[in-house]
C-alpha positions in Angstrom: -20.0 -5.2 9.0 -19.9 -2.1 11.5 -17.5 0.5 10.4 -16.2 2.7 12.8 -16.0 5.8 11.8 -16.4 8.9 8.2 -13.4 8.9 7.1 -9.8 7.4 6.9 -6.0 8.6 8.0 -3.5 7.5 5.6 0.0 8.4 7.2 3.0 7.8 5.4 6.5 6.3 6.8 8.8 6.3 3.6 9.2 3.7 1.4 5.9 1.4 1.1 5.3 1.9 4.7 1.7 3.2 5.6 -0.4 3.3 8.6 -4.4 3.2 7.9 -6.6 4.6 11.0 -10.1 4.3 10.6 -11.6 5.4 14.4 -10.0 3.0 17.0 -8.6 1.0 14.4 -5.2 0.9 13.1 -3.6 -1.0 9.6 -0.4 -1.3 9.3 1.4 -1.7 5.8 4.6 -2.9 5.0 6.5 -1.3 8.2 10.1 -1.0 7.7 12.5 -2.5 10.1 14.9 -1.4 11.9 17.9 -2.6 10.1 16.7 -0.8 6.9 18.0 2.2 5.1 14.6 3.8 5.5 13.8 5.6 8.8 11.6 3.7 10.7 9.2 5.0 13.0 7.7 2.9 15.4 3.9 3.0 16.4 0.7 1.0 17.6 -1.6 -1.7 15.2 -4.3 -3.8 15.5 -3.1 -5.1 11.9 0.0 -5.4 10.1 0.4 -6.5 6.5 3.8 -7.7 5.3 4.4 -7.9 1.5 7.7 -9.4 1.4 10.2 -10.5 3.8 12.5 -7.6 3.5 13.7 -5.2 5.7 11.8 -2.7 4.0 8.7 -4.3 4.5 8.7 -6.7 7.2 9.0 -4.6 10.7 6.6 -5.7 12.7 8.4 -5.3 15.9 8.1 -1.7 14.9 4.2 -1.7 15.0 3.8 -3.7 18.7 2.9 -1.1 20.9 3.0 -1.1 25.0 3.4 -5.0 24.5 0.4 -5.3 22.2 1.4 -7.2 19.3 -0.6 -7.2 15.9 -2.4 -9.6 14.2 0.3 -10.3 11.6 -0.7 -11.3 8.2 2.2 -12.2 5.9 0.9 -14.6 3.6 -2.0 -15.4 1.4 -5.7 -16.4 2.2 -8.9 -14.9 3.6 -8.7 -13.0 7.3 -11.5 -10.6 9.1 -10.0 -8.7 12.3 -11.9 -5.8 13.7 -13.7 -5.5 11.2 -11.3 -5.4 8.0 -11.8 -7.6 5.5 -8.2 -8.8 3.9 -7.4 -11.1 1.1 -4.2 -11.6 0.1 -2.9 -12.8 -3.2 0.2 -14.5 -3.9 2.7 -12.1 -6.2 6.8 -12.1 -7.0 8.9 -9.3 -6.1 12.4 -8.5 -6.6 13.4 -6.1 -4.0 16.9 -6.1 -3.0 17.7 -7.8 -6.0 16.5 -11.1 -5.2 13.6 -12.6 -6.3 11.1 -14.1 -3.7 7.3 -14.6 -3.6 5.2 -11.6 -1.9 1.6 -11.0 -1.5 -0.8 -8.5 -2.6 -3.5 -7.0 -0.7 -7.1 -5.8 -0.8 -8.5 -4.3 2.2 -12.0 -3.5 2.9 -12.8 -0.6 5.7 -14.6 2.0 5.6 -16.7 1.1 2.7 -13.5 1.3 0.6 -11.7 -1.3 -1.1 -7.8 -0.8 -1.1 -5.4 -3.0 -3.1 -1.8 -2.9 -1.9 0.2 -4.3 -4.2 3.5 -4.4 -2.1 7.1 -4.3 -3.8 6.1 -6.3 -6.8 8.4 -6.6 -9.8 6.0 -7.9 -12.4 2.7 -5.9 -14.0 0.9 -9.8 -14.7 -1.6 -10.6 -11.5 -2.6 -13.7 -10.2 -5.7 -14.7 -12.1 -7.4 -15.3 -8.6 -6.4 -11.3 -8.0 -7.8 -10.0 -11.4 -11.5 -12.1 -10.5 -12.1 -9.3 -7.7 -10.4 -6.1 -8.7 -14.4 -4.4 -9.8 -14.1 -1.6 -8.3 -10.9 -0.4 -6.4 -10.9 2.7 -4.4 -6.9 3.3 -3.2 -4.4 1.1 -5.1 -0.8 1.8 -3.8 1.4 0.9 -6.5 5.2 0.3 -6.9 7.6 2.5 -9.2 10.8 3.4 -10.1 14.1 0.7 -9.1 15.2 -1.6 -6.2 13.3 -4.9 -8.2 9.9 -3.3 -8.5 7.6 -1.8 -11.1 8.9 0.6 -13.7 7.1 3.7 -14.3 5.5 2.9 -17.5 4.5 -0.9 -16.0 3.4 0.5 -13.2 1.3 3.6 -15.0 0.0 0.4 -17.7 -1.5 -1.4 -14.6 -3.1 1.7 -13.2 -4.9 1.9 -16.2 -6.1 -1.5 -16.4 -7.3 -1.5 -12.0 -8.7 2.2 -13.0 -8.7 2.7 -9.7 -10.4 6.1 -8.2 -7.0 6.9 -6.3 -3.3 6.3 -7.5 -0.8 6.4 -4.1 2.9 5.5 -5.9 5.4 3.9 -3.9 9.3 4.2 -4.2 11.7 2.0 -2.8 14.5 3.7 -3.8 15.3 6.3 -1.2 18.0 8.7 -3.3 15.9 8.9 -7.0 12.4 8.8 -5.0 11.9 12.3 -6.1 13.0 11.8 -9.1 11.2 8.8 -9.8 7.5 10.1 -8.3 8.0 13.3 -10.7 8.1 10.6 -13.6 5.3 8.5 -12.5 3.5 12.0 -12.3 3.8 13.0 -15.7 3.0 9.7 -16.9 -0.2 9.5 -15.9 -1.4 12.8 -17.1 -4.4 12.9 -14.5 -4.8 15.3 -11.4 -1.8 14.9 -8.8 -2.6 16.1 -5.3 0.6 16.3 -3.1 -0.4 15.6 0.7 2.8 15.6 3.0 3.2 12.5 5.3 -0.6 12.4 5.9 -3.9 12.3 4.2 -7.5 12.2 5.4 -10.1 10.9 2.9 -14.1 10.5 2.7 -15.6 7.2 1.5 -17.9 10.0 -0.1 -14.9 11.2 -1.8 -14.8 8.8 -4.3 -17.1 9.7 -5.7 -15.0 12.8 -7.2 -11.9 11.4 -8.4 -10.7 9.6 -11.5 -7.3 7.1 -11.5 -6.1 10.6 -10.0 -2.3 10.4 -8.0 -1.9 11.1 -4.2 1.7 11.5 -4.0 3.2 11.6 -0.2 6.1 14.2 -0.1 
């Protein structure tokens, strides 16, 4: 595999909504639409991933740039695209209240392995999932309400990934404060607060510990 450049830009759009740039290449996760409560923001891919089909997750209008569209991945099975390695794995989620199958995520670029885990309401993986999770660089993980992880389920699976990086996401736009501050304190570990964005080092791995990233 050829990777493109040192390091990796993790930008945050609210909710589980992140864009990955690694040189001329750009990830999108979980966009939100439009019609969501969220503020979506609208910007170029190469890649989108969609969790869930939920307004909250599934913009990927939002993400076509200039008339390019993405390569859309909304489902599970095996897919390389400019140089990305993704799996996804078949999960349940409960956002909005109503219970649908999603999919989970593990990205490799960069010489990183990221697991999203999307809006999932239960802390049990698919067996297939728990086979490959060795060594997990960045796991984005739900918390809080809105049908996904609580705090203490989500802090238990942290624990059992042991990831070297922690990014919580909240899907519930008024408590998100609220409900990142508890996450925090549960996982008694170094919290780093980074803004919307965050630039990270496969190098700098090396240095952290199941510690949290928390976008504010």
């Amino acid at each position: 595999m050829v990777y493109l450049s040192a390091y990796m830009v993790i930008t945050h759009y609210g909710a589980g909504s992140f864009r990955l740039t690694v040189g001329s290449v750009t990830v999108a996760l979980g966009p939100v639409a439009k019609d969501s409560e969220w503020k979506h923001t609208s910007f170029g891919a190469d890649i989108v991933l969609v969790p869930v089909h939920h307004q909250d997750t599934n913009g990927i209008t939002e993400v076509t740039y200039a008339g390019k569209e993405p390569f859309a991945i909304t489902g599970p099975g095996e897919y390389e695209v400019s140089d990305v390695l993704v799996k996804g794995y078949q999960s349940t989620s409960n956002l909005g209240g109503e219970k649908q199958f999603s999919t989970s995520y593990i990205l490799r670029m960069e010489k990183m392995t990221l697991l999203y885990l999307g809006p999932v309401s239960t802390p049990e993986l698919h067996p297939d999932l728990k086979e490959v999770l060795d060594d997990v660089d960045i796991l984005f993980v739900p918390v809080g309400e809105s049908g996904v992880l609580s705090v203490a389920e989500a802090q238990k699976l942290c624990v059992s990934i042991e990831p070297h990086v922690v990014i919580p996401m909240c899907y519930e736009k008024k408590r998100c404060s609220e409900i990142l501050n508890s996450f925090e304190k549960e996982s008694g570990g170094d919290v780093t607060a980074v803004g919307e964005k965050w630039t990270v080092k496969p190098k700098d791995m090396e240095d952290f510990a199941q510690n949290v990233v928390s976008f504010r």
